[in-house]
C-alpha positions in Angstrom: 0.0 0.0 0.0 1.2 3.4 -1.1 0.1 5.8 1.1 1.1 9.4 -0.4 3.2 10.9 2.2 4.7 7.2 3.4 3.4 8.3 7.1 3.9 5.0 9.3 0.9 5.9 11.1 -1.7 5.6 8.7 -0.1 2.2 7.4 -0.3 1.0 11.0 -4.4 1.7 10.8 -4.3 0.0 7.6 -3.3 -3.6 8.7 -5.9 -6.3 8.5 -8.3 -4.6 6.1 -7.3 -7.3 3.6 -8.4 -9.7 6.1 -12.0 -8.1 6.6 -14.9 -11.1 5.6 -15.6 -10.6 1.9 -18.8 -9.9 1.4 -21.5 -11.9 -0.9 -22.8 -8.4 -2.1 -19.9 -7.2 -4.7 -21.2 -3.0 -4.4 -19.7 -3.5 -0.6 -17.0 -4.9 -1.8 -16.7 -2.3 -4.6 -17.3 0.2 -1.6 -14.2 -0.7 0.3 -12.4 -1.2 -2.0 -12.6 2.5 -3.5 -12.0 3.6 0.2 -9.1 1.8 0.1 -7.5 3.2 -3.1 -8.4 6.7 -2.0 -6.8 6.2 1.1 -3.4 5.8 -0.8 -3.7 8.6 -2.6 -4.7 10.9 0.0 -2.5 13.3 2.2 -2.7 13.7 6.4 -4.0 17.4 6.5 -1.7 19.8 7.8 -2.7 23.5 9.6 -1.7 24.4 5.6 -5.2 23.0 4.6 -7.4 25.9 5.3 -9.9 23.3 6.7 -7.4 22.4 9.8 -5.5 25.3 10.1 -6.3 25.1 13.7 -6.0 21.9 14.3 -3.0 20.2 14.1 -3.1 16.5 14.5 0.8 15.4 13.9 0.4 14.6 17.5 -1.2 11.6 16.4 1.0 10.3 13.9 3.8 9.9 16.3 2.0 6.6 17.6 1.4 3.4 16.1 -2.2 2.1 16.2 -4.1 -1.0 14.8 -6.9 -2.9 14.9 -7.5 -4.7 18.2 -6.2 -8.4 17.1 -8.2 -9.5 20.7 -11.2 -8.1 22.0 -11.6 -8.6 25.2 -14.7 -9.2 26.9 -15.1 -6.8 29.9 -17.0 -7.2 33.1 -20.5 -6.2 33.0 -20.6 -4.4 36.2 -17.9 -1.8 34.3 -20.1 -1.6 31.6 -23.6 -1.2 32.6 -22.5 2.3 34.4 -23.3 3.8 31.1 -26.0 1.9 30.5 -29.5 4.3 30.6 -32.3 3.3 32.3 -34.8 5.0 29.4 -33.0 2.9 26.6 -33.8 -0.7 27.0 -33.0 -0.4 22.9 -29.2 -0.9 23.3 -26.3 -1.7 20.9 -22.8 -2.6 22.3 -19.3 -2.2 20.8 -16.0 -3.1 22.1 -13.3 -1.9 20.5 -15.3 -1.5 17.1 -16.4 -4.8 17.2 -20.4 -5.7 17.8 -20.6 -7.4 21.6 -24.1 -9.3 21.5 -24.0 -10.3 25.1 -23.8 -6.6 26.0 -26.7 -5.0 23.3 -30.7 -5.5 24.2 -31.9 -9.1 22.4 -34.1 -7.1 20.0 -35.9 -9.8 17.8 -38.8 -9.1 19.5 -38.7 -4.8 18.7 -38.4 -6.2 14.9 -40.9 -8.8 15.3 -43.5 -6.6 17.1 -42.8 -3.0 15.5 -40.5 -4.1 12.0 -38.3 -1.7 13.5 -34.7 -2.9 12.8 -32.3 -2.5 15.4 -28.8 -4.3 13.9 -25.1 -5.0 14.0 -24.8 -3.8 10.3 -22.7 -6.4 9.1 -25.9 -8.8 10.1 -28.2 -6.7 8.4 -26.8 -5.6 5.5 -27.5 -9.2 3.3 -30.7 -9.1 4.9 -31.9 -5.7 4.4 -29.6 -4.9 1.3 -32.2 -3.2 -0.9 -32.8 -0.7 2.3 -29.0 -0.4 3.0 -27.4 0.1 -0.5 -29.0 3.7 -1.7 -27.7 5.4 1.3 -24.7 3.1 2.8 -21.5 5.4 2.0 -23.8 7.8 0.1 -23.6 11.0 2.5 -20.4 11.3 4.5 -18.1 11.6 1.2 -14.8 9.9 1.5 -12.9 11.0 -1.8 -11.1 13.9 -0.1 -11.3 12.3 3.3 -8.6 10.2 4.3 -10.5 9.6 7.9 -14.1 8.7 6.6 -11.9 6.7 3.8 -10.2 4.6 6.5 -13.2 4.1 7.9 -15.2 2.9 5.0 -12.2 0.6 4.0 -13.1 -1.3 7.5 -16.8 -1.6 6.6 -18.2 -4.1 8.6 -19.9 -4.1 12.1 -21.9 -1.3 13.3 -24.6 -0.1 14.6 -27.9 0.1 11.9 -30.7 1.4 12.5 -34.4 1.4 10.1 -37.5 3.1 11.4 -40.6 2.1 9.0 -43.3 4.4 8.1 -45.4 5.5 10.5 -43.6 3.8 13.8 -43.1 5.8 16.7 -40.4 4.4 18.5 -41.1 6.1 22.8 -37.7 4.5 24.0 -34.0 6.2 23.0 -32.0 3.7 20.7 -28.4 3.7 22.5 -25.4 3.1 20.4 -22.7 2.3 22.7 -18.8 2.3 21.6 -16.6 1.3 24.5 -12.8 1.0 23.9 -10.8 -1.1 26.2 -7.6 -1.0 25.3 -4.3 1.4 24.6 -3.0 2.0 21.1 -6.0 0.4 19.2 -7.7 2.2 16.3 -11.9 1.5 16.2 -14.2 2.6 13.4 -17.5 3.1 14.5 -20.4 3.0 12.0 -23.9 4.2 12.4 -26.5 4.0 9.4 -30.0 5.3 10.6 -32.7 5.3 7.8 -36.8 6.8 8.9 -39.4 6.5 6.7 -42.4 8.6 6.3 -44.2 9.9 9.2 -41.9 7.7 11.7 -39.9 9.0 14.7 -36.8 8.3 16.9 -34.4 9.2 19.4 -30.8 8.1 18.9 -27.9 8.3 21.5 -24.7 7.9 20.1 -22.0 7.7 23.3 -18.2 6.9 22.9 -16.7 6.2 26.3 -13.6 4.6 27.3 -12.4 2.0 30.0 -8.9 3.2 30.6 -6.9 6.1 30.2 -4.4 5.0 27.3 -3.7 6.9 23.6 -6.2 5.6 20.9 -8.1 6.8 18.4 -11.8 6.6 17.3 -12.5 6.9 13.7 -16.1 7.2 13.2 -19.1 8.2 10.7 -22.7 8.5 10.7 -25.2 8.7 8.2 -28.5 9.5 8.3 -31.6 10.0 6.0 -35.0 11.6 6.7 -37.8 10.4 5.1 -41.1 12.9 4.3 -42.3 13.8 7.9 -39.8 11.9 9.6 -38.6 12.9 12.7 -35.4 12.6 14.7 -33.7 13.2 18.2 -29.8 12.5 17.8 -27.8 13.0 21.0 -24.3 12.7 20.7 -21.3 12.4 23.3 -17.8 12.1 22.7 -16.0 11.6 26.4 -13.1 9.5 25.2 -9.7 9.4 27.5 -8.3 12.6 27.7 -5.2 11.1 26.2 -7.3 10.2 22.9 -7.8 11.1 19.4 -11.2 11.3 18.3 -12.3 11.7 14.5 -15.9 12.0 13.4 -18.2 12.7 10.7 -21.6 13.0 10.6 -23.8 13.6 7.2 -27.5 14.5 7.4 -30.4 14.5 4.7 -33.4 16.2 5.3 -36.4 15.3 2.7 -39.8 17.6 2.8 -41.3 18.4 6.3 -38.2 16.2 7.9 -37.3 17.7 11.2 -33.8 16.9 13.0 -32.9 17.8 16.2 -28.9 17.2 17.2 -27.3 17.9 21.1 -23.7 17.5 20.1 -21.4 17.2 23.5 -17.2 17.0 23.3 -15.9 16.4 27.0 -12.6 14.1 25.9 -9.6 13.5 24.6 -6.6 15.2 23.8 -7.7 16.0 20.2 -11.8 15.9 18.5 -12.1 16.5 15.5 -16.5 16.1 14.6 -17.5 17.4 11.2 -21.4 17.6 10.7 -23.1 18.4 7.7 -26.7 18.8 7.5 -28.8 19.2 4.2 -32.4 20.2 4.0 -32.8 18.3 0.7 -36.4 19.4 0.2 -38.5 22.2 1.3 -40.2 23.2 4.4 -37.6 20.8 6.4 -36.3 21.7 9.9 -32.8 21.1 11.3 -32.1 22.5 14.9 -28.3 22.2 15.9 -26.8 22.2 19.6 -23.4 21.4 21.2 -21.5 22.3 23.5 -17.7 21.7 24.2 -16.1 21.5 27.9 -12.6 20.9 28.0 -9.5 21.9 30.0 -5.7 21.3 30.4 -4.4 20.7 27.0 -7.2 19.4 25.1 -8.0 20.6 21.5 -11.8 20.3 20.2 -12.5 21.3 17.0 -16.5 21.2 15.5 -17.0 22.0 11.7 -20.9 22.2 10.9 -22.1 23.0 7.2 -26.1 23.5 7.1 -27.3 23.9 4.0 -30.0 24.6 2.6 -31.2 23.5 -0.8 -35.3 24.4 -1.0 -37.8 26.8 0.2 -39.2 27.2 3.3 -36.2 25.7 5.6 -35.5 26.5 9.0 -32.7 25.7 11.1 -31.5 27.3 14.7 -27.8 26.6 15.6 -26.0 27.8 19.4 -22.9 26.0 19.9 -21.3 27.5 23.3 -17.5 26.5 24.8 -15.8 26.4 28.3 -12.4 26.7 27.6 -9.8 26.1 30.8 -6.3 25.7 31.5 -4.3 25.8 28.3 -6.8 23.9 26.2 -8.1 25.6 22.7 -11.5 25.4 20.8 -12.4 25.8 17.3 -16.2 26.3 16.2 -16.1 26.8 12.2 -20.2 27.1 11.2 -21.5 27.2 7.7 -25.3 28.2 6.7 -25.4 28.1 3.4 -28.4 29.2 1.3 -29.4 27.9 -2.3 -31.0 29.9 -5.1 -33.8 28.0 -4.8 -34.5 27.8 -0.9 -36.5 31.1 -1.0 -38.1 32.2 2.5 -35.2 30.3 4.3 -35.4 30.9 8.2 -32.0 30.5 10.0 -30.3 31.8 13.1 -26.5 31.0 14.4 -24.7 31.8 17.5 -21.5 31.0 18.8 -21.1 31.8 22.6 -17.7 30.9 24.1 -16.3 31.2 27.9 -12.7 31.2 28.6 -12.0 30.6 32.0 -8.3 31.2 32.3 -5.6 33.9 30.5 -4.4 30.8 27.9 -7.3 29.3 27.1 -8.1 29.9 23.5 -11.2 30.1 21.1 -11.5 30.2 17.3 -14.4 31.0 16.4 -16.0 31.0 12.7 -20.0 31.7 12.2 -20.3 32.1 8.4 -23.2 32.8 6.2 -23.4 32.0 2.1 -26.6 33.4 0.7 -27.9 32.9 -3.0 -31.5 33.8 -2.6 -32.6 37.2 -2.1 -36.3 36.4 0.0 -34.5 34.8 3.4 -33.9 35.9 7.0 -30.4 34.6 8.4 -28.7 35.8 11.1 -25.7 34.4 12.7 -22.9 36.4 15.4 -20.0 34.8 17.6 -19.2 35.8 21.6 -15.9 35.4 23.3 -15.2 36.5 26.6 -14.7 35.6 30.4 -17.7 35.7 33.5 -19.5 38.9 33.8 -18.0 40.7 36.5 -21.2 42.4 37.6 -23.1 38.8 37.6 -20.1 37.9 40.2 -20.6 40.2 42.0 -24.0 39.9 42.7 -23.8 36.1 43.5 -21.2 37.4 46.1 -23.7 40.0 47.2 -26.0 36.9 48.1 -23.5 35.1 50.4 -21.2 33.0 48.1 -17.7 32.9 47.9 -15.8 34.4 44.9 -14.8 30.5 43.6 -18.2 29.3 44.2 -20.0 32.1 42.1 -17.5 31.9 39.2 -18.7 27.7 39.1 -22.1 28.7 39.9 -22.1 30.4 36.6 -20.5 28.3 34.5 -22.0 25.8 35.2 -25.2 27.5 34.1 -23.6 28.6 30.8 -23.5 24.8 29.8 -26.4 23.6 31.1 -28.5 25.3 28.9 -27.0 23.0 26.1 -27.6 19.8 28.1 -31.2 20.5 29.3 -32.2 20.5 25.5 -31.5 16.7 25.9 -34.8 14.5 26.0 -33.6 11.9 28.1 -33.2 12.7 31.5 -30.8 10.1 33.0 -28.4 11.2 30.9 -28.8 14.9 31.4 -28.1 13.7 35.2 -25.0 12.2 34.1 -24.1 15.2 32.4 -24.9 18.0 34.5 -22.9 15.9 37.1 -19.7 15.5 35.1 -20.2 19.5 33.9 -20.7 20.5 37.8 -17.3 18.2 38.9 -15.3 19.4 35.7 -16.3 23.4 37.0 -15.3 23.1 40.3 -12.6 21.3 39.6 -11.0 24.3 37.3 
């Protein structure tokens, strides 16, 4: 394998794709196989590349990861902790690799409902003509060596098929656990709603240990006419991690997507989401918010755009920024010729909470129809002195008003979250993480 700049690293990640299971469907084989060849002929990005000019990940090509050759199974007691008591819909991965004993039994959901709840590399011969039109047909991989590698390792994951008209009352939990040190996962989530159908999808990386690894992962997900979807997302990998994700949206007519993005880990995150309102009158709201500290680096890139008339979409993405750690918000609306009377709104609100913490910060409107109303505007600064004061005023102590308040500044993000165990979780690790800075 030729890999253009001849970076160990990246040959590392590669090892064992030959030995994947060949599939009996030849367009998945055809699939990996063209993220394979890209994947040679595609460069790391550098800060050069005006899409990670504020990110730079050579950190993570000084280490050598693979595949885990052994996946260990580990004890249930360490793994149901972030188990939810709302989601009895549950599907379990251990370093990339589907764990049945762990995820719900769920031929009963499929037998009662016909929702499908699958390791994808179970469901794909069996629900082929539902998988091929949108496997690998929204996160693009041709200039994208990550969701390259990741397609080249097609095989379990998490899938997920709502049928017209179902309305699926618990959260479906998609649950990516890594175990080990110096591994490289690729999780894969594929969730397809049909017609008038709705779901709530929590999609949680977590980690066991405290070693160097990365996570590789993409999501795709189509919206049928009148579909609806809740996607929760947290990313609270070892803070000695590298985490690389992707996430492509499409919206058809009167679709509505709702998304609570959260980034509490590792030493470098990298999430790209891209959301298209493919047809008109669709709705896309957008939240995340990004805690991090000591040295960490977080970087979100979200592109919403909008293709046909009568869209709306809301967007506030907010950071806490301590100790010497940086964040990078880069947000794209971008409006169509043809998606007249277009409704959007986008704000960037970001709270440093020592003198090196640093935000980048890029709300960015493209508009090519003259009947809209967009607005977008970007925040950075530190606690309001006068809102300090006053807590002060009331009896608390400097240190306890300067939590006090930032805490609140993130848990405006987190109480958008439909299920409430896990805003509990949340507002818990947000509350420790604050008074611990």
């Amino acid at each position: 394998m030729n890999i253009a700049n001849n970076d160990d690293c990246f040959r590392s990640m590669l090892q064992g794709q030959s030995q994947l299971p060949v599939s009996p469907l030849m367009w998945l084989n055809k699939l990996r196989a063209s993220a394979v060849d890209r994947v040679s002929a595609l460069k790391i990005p550098t800060t050069r590349d005006e899409e990670w000019r504020f990110t730079d990940i050579a950190p993570l090509t000084k280490f050598l990861f693979q595949p885990a050759d052994v996946v260990p199974y580990p004890q249930t007691a360490n793994v149901s902790r972030f188990y939810l008591t709302e989601a009895s819909i549950r599907l379990v991965f251990i370093d990339g690799v589907y764990t049945s004993q762990l995820s719900s039994n769920l031929s009963d959901l499929t037998k009662n409902s016909g929702v499908i709840v699958s390791n994808l590399s179970t469901g794909i011969p069996e629900y082929a003509a539902m998988i091929k039109p949108h496997l690998g047909g929204y996160v693009e991989f041709g200039d994208n060596i990550f969701s390259a590698l990741n397609t080249a390792f097609l095989h379990d994951g998490a899938l997920v098929i709502v049928p017209r008209d179902a309305q699926v009352k618990m959260p479906v939990h998609l649950l990516f656990i890594t175990t080990q040190a110096k591994v490289v996962s690729y999780p894969r989530c594929l969730i397809v709603t049909e017609p008038n159908s709705a779901v709530t999808i929590f999609e949680d990386y977590v980690a066991l240990q405290q070693g160097t690894y990365v996570n590789n992962a993409v999501t795709e997900i189509t919206l049928a006419n009148n579909a609806s979807l809740n996607h929760i997302r947290v990313q609270r990998d070892s803070h000695q991690a590298f985490h690389i994700g992707s996430c492509a949206v499409s919206l058809a007519r009167s679709s509505r997507y709702q998304s609570v993005n959260v980034a509490l880990g590792a030493r470098i995150s990298r999430y790209n989401l891209n959301v298209l309102l493919a047809d008109t009158s669709a709705e896309a709201t957008v939240d995340g918010l990004t805690l991090i500290a000591e040295r960490q680096l977080a970087d979100i890139h979200t592109c919403i755009d909008h293709a046909k008339s009568n869209g709306t979409s809301r967007q506030l993405h907010k950071c806490i920024v301590g100790g010497n750690a940086r964040a990078v918000f880069s947000g794209k609306i971008m409006v169509r010729p043809d998606a007249q009377h277009t409704n959007s709104f986008q704000s960037s609100r970001n709270l440093l909470l020592t003198l090196k913490a640093r935000v980048d910060t890029k709300p960015q409107l493209e508009i090519f129809a003259d009947d809209v109303k967009c607005v977008h505007g970007a925040t950075v600064g530190q606690l309001n002195n006068e809102e300090v004061f006053y807590l002060k005023s009331r009896g608390l102590s400097d240190t306890m008003a300067r939590n006090l308040l930032t805490y609140a500044f993130g848990a405006e993000i987190i109480d958008r979250i439909p299920i409430a165990s896990l805003r509990c979780q949340l507002e818990q690790i947000v509350l420790e993480q604050t008074q611990g800075g």
